[in-house]
N, C-alpha and C positions, 0 to 999 in steps of 0.2 A: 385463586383462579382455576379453574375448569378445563381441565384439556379433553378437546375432542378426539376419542380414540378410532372413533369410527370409518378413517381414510385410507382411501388405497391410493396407489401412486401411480399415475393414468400416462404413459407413454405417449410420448410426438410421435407425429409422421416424419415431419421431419427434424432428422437429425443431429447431432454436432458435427459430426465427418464432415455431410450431404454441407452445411452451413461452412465451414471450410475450406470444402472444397469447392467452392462457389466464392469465395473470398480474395483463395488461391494463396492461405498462411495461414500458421497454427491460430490457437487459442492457448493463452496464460493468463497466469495472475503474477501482475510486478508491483510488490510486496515492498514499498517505501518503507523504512523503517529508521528515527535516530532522535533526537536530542529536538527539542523545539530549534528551532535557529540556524540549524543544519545544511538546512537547502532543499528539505524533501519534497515541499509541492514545489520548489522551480524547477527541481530537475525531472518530476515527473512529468510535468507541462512542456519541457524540453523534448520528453522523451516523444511524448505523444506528439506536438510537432511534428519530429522527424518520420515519426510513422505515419502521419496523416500526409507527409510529402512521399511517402514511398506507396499510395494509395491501401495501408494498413487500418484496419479496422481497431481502433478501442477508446479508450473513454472514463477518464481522471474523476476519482473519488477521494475529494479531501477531505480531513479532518473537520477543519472549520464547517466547509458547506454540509457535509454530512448533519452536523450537529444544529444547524439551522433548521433541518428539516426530519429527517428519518430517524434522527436521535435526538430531536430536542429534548425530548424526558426524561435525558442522562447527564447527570450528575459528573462527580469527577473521581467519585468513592473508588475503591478497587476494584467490587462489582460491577459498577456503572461504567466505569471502563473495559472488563473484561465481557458487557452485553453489549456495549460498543463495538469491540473486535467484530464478536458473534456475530452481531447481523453483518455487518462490513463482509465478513466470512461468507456468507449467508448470499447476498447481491453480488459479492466477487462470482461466484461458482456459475448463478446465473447467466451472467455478462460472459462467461467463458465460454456457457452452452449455447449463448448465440453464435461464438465464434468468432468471437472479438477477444481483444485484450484487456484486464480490468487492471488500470496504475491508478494505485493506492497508496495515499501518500497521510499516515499514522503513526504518531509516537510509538503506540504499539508496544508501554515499557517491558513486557512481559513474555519472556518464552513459552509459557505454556499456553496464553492464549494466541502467537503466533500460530504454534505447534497444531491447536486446534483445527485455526485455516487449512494448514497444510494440509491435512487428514482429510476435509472435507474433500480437495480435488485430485486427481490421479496423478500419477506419477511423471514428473517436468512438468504441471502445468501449475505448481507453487515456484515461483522464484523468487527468496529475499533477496531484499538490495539494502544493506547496513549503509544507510546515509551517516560515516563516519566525521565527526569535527570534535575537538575538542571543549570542553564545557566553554570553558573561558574565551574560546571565538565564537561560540553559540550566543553568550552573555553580551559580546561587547556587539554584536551585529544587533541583539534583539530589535528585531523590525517591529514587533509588537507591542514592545514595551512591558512583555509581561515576565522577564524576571525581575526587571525594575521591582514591579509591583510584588510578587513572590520572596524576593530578599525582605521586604518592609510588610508582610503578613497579609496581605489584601488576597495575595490568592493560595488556599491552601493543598495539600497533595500537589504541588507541582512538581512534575517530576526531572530530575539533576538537583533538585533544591531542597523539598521536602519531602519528594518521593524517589524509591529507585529506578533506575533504568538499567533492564538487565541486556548486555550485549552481546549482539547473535553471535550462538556459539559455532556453528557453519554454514554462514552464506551461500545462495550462490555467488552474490558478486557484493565486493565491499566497494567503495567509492567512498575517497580521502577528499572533501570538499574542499578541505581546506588549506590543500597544496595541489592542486586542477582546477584549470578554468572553469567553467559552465558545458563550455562546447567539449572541449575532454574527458569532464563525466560522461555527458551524454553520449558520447561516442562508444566511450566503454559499452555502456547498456546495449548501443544497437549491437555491439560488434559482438555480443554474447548471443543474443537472438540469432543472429545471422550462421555462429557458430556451430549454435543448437539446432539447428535448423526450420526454426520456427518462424522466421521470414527470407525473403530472399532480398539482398542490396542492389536493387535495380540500378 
C-alpha cells in the first residue's frame, strides 16, 4: 500500500478547551480492559448512564460493535488485534477533542498496544480501568457462549484460553466485578472522575 506523504495537519478554530468549556467537564478516555466475561461493556454502559444523568458528554465503543463495522476486516491474529487497538486508539483521541468522554470497553490482551493509546493522548486524558474477574467466573457466566466453543477448538486465539492476557501493570483504577455489585463498580469509576477533577457530581 502507498502512503500519502504529502499532508499537513490543518488546525480547528475551534478548539478542545473552547469544546469543554462549553460542556462545562473534561474530556477522557476510559479504557475498559479484562477477560471476555468480566463485565466490561455493562460497566461501561453503566458508566455512561451515570454521566449522561449528570448531563456529561461521551459515548461507548465496544468490541463487538466496533468489529461489525470500523473493523470488520480484522481477524483475531495478534496483528489484527493490535490494528484493532490502533484505530480504537485513533477514534478514542478524536471523541476526546470533541470534548466528550470515549468508554471503551476491549479485551485489549496486550500492554504495549494499550501503552500505545496512552501515548496518543496527553497526560490524564488515558485512564485504564482493569475489569478485574477471575478466569473461571468469566467462564462459568459466559453470556456468549464463546469459551464454551474455544475449550472444544471452534474459536481459535482466544484469549484466557489459547491466547495470553497480559494484566495491567498500573491502572488507574482496578474494579474487582466479582465481589461488587454493578452499582459499586460504577460508583467507583464516577467517584474517580469526580476526584480527578474531570466532572463535577451535581
Amino acid at each position: 500500500m502507498t502512503v500519502n506523504n504529502n499532508l499537513t495537519w490543518h488546525d480547528t478554530v475551534v478548539t478542545k478547551e473552547m469544546r469543554q468549556q462549553r460542556n462545562q467537564h473534561k474530556s477522557a478516555v476510559l479504557f475498559f480492559t479484562g477477560l471476555s466475561g468480566s463485565g466490561k461493556s455493562t460497566l461501561a454502559n453503566d458508566v455512561s448512564r451515570k454521566l449522561h444523568e449528570l448531563n456529561v458528554q461521551s459515548y461507548v465503543l465496544d468490541g463487538d460493535n466496533i468489529r461489525q463495522g470500523l473493523n470488520k476486516d480484522l481477524g483475531f491474529r495478534e496483528e489484527d488485534r493490535k490494528e484493532n487497538i490502533r484505530r480504537i486508539g485513533e477514534v478514542s483521541k478524536l471523541i476526546v477533542d470533541s470534548g466528550q468522554f470515549a468508554i471503551t470497553a476491549f479485551i485489549s490482551p496486550f500492554h504495549s498496544d494499550r501503552q500505545v493509546v496512552r501515548e496518543l493522548l496527553q497526560q490524564g486524558e488515558f485512564i485504564e480501568v482493569y475489569v478485574k474477574c477471575p478466569i473461571n467466573e468469566c467462564e462459568s457466566r459466559d453470556p456468549k457462549g464463546l469459551y464454551k466453543k474455544a475449550r472444544s477448538g471452534e474459536i481459535p486465539h482466544f484469549t484466557g484460553v489459547s491466547s495470553p492476557y497480559e494484566v495491567p501493570i498500573n491502572p488507574e483504577i482496578t474494579i474487582d466485578t466479582d465481589n461488587h455489585s454493578r452499582e459499586e463498580c460504577a460508583n467507583k469509576v464516577m467517584s474517580y472522575l469526580v476526584k480527578q477533577g474531570l466532572i463535577i457530581n451535581q
